[in-house]
KOLGU-861356 format. One record per residue (C-alpha): residue number from 1; residue in one letter; x, y, z. Coordinates in Angstrom, 1 decimal. Layout:
<drenkes>
+-----+------+--------+--------+--------+
: pos : code :      X :      Y :      Z :
+-----+------+--------+--------+--------+
: NUM :    A :      X :      Y :      Z :
...
+-----+------+--------+--------+--------+
</drenkes>
This chain:
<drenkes>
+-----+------+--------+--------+--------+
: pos : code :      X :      Y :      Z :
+-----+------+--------+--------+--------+
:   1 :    X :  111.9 :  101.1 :  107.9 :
:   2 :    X :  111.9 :   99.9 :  104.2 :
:   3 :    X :  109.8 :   96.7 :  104.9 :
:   4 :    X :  107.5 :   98.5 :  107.2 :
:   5 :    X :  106.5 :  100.8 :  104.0 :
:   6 :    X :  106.9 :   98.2 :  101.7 :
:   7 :    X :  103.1 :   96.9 :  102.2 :
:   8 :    X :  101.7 :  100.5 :  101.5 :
:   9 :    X :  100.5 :   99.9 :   97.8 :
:  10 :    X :   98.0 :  102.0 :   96.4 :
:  11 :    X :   95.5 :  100.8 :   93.6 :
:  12 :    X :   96.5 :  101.9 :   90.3 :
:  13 :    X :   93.6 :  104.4 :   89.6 :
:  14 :    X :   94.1 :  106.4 :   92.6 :
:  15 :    X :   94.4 :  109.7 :   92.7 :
:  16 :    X :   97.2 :  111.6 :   92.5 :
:  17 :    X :   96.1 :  113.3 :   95.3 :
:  18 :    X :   96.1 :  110.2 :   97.5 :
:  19 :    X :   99.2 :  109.0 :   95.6 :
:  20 :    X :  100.6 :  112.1 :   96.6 :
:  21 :    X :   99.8 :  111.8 :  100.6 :
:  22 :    X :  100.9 :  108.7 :  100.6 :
:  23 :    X :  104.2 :  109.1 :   99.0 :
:  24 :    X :  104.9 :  111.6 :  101.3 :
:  25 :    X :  103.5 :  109.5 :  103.9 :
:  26 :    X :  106.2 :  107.2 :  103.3 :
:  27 :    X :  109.2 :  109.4 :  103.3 :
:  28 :    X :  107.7 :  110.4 :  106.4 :
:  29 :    X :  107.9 :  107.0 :  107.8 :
:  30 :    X :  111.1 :  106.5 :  106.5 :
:  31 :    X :  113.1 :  109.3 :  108.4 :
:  32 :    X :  111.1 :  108.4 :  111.6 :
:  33 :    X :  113.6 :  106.3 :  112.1 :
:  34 :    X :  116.2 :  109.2 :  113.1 :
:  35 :    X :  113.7 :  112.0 :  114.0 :
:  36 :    X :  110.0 :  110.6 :  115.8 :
:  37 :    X :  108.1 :  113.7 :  115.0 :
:  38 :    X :  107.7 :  112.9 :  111.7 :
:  39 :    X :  105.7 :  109.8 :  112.7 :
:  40 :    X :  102.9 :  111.5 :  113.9 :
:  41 :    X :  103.2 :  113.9 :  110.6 :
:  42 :    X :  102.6 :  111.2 :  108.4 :
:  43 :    X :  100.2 :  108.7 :  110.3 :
:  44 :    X :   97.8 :  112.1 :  109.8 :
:  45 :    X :   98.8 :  113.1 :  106.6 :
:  46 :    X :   98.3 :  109.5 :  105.5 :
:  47 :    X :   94.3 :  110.2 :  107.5 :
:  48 :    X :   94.0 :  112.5 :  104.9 :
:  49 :    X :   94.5 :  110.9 :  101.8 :
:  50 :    X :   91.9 :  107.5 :  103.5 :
:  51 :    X :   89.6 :  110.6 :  104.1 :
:  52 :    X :   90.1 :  111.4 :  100.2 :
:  53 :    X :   89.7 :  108.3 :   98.9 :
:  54 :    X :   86.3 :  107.3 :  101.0 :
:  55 :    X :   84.8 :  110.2 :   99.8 :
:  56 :    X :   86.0 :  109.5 :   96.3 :
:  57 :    X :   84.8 :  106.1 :   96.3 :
:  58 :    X :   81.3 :  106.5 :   98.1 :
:  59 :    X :   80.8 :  110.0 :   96.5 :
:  60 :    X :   80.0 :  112.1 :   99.5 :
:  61 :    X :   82.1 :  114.9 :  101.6 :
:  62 :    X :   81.0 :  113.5 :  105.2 :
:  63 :    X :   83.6 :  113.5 :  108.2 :
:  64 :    X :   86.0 :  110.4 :  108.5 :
:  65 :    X :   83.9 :  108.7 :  110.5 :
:  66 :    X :   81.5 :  108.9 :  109.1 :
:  67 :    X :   83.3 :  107.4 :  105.5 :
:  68 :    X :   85.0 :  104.4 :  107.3 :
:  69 :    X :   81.5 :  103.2 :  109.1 :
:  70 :    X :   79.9 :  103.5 :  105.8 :
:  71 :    X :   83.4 :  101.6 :  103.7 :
:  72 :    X :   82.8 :   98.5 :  106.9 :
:  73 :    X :   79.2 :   98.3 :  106.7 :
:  74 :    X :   79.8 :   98.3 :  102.4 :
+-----+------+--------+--------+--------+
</drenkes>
């Protein structure tokens, strides 16, 4: 489960916030492995933090949607 977290790099001024989610995205991941709940735990807590960081990088508080058609059409 290491290399399939191993691509998950985060850009050096997010925020912790995201770094946060993700982090715990990945430990998520990690123990998937040996109990599958936690797979579905952190593909949504790891929604979250994309949610966060749209909305941090277009400066707006619209619904996740919304923020990835606006991120693709940018």
């Amino acid at each position: 489960m290491d290399a399939v977290v191993a691509g998950l790099v985060l850009p050096g001024d997010a925020s912790m916030y995201v770094m946060s989610a993700m982090e715990t995205s990945r430990e998520l991941i990690r123990h998937s492995y040996d109990r599958y709940e936690f797979a579905t735990v952190a593909v949504t807590r790891s929604l979250l933090a994309l949610e966060h960081v749209l909305a941090e990088r277009l400066v707006t508080n619209e619904p996740l949607q919304d923020l990835i058609e606006r991120a693709a059409d940018a």
